[in-house]
C-alpha positions as CSV (number, residue, x, y, z in Angstrom):
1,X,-52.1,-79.6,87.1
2,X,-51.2,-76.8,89.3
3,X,-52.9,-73.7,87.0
4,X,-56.0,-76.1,87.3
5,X,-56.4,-76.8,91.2
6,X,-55.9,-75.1,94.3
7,X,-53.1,-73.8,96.7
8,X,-53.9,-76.8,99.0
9,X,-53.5,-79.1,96.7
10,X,-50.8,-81.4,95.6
11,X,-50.3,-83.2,92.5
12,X,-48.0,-85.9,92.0
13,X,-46.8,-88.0,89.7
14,X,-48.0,-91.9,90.5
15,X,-45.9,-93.3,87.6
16,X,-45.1,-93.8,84.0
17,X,-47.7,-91.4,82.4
18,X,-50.3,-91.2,85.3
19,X,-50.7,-88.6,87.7
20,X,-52.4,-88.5,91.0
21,X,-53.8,-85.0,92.3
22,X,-54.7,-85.2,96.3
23,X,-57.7,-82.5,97.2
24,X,-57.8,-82.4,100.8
25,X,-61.2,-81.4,102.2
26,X,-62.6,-81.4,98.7
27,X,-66.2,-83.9,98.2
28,X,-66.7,-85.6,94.7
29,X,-68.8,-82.3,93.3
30,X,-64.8,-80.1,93.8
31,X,-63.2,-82.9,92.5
32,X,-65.1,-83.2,89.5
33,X,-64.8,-79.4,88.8
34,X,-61.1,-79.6,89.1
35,X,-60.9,-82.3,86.8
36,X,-63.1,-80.6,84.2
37,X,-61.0,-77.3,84.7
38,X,-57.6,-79.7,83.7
39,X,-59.4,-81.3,80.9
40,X,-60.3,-77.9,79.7
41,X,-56.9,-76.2,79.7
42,X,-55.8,-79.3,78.0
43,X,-57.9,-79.3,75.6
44,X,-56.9,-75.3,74.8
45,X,-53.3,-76.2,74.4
46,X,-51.8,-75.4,71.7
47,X,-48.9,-78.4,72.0
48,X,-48.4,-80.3,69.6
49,X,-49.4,-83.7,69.1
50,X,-52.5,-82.9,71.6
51,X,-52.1,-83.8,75.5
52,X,-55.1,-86.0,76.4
53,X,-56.2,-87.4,79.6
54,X,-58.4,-90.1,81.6
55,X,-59.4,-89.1,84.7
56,X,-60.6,-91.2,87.6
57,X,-62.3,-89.4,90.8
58,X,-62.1,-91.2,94.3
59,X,-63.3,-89.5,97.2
60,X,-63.0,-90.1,100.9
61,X,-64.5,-92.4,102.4
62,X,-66.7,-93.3,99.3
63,X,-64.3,-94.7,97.6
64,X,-61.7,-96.4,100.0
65,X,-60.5,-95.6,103.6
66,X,-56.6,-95.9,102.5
67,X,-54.6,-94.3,100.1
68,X,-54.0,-97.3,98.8
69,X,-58.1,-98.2,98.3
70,X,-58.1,-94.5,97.0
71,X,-55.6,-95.2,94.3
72,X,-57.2,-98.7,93.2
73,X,-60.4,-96.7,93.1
74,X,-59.0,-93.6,90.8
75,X,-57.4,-96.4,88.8
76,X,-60.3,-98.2,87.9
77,X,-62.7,-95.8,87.2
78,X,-60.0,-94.0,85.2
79,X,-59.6,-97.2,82.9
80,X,-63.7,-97.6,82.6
81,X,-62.9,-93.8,81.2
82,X,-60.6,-95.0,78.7
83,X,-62.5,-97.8,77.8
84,X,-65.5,-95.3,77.0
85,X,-63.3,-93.7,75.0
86,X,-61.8,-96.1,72.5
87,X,-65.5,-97.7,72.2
88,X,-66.9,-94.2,70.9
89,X,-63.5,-93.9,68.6
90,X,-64.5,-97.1,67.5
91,X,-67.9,-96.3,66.5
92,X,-67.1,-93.1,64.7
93,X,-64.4,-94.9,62.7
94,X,-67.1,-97.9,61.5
């Protein structure tokens, strides 16, 4: 996570196998580069089995005025992500 965003910012882990990366001053447009950049280097690895990863972008105050509403936010939209996800597995395995 670190290799993929900037100095300034901090990632974190939130728990289990989630991870929160906090952007200060970044607007949704830096945050959705820095999450393609992660998803890319991910992607490149090597690793095996294969690292994958749902990503949910919240941006402030768009998205909630707490960390807390920020979170919920992330979380959601990073489940709809998911849920995208198994539904186009689905249809390529039919």
């Amino acid at each position: 996570m670190r290799r993929a965003s900037r100095g300034t910012d901090t990632p974190a882990r939130y728990g289990g196998d989630e991870f929160a990366l906090v952007l200060p001053e970044a607007d949704a447009s830096a945050a959705t580069l820095v999450a393609s950049r992660l998803l890319e280097k991910l992607a490149a690895d090597q690793e095996a089995p294969p690292v994958r990863a749902s990503i949910g972008v919240a941006t402030y105050p768009m998205h909630g005025e707490s960390a807390e509403e920020l979170l919920e936010s992330a979380d959601r939209l990073l489940y709809q992500m998911k849920a995208r996800s198994r539904e186009r597995a689905t249809t390529a395995n039919s």
